[in-house]
C-alpha positions as CSV (number, residue, x, y, z in Angstrom):
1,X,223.5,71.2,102.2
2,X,224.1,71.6,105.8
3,X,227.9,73.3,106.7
4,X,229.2,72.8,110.1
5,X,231.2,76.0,110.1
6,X,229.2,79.9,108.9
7,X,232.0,82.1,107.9
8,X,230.6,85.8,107.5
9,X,233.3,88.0,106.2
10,X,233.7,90.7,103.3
11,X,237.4,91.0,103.2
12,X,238.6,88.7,100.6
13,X,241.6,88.2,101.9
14,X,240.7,87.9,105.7
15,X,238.4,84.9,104.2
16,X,240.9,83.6,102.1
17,X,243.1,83.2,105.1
18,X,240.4,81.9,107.5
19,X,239.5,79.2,104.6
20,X,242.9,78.4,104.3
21,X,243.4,77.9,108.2
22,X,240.3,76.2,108.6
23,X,241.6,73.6,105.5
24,X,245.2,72.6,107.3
25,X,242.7,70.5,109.7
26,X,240.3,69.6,107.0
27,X,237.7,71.6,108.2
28,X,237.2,73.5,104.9
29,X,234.7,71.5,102.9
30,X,232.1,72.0,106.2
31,X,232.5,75.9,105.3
32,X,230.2,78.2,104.3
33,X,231.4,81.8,103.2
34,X,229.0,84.8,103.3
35,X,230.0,88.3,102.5
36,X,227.2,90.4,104.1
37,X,225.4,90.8,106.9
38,X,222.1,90.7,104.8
39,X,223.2,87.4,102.5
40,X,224.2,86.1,106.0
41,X,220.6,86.5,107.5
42,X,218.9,85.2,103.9
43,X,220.9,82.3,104.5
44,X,220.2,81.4,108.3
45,X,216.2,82.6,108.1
46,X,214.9,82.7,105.1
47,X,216.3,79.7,103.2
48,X,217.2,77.8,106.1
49,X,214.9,75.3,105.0
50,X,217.4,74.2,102.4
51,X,220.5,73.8,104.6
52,X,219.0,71.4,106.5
53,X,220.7,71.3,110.0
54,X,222.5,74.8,111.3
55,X,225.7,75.4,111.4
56,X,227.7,74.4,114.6
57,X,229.6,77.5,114.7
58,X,229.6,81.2,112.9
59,X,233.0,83.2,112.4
60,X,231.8,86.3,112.2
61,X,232.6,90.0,110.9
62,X,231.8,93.2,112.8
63,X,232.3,95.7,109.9
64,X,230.4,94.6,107.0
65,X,228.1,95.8,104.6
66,X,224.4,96.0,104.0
67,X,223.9,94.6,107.6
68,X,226.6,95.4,110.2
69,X,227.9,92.4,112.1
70,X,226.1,93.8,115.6
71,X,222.8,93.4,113.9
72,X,223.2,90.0,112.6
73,X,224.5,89.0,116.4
74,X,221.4,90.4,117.8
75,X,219.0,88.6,115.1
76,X,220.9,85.6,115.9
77,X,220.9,85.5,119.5
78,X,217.0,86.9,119.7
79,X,215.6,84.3,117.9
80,X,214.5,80.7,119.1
81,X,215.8,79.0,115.8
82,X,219.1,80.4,116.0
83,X,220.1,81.3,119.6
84,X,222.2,78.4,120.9
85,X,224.9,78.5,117.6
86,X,227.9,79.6,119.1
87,X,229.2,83.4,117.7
88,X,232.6,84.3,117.5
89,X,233.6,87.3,116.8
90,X,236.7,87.5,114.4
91,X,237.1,90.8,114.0
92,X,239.8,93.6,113.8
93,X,238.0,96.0,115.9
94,X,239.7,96.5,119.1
95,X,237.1,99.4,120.3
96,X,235.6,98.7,123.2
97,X,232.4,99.8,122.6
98,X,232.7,96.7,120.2
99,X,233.6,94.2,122.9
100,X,231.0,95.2,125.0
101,X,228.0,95.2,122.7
102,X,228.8,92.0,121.6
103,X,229.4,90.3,124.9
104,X,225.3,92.3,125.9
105,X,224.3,90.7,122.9
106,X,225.2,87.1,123.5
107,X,228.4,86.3,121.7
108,X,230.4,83.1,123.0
109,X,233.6,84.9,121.8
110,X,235.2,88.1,121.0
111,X,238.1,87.5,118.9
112,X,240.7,90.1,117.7
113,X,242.2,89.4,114.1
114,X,246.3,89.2,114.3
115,X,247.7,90.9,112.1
116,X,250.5,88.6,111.7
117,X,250.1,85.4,109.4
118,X,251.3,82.6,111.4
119,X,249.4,83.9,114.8
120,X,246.2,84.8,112.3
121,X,246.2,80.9,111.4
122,X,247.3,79.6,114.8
123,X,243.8,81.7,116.1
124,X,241.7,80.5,113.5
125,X,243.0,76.7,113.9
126,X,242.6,77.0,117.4
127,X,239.2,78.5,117.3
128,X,238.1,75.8,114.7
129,X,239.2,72.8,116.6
130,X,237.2,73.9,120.4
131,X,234.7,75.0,118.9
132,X,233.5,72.3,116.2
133,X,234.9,69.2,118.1
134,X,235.6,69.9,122.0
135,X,232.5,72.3,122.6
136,X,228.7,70.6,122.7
137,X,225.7,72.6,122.0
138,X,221.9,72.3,121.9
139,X,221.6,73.2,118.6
């Protein structure tokens, strides 16, 4: 089944409140939840076959496991299949060195986690309604 929106994140609780976000404007049952970089590249390459249509959008992670963030980017953007789905970079990295490899690497958005509930939700909402129903893609 085809999800509109690819959410890669390990921290449970991050996801739980992205989820939750993304559900006060119905967006949640067009989710998909990854955990690692390397589920998260099984999923958009190797079984892509099964999901039918790719996602409009990926949330994603810099700091995860078995495959960092950064090098699920650069698959992403280097590769014909995959290379027009908007990235967005939720992440609580605020290094710069962060910011600027992503930006090199093609991301659409860099996007610093607040720490505070109401402006974490307000982010994710805001994020979630541009990008699946204002922005157009090719993909």
């Amino acid at each position: 089944m085809s999800r509109s929106i690819l959410l890669i994140e390990d921290q449970p609780y991050d996801a739980e409140l992205t989820l939750r976000a993304l559900r006060e404007l119905g967006l949640d049952e067009d989710v998909m939840h990854l955990r690692d970089g390397a589920e998260a590249l099984r999923y958009l390459f190797q079984d892509a076959s099964d999901h039918g249509t790719p996602p409009k959008l990926i949330l994603l992670d810099l700091k995860l496991p078995k495959v960092s963030g950064l090098e699920v980017l650069e698959a992403l953007k280097s590769d014909e299949r995959t290379h027009c789905i908007p990235v967005i970079a939720l992440t609580s990295s605020q290094e710069q060195q962060d910011l600027t490899r992503c930006y090199d690497l093609g991301v659409n958005s860099y996007v610093v986690k607040p720490v505070d509930f109401e402006q974490f939700t307000e982010t994710v909402q805001r994020i979630g309604r541009y990008w699946t129903s204002t922005n157009q893609t090719v993909c």
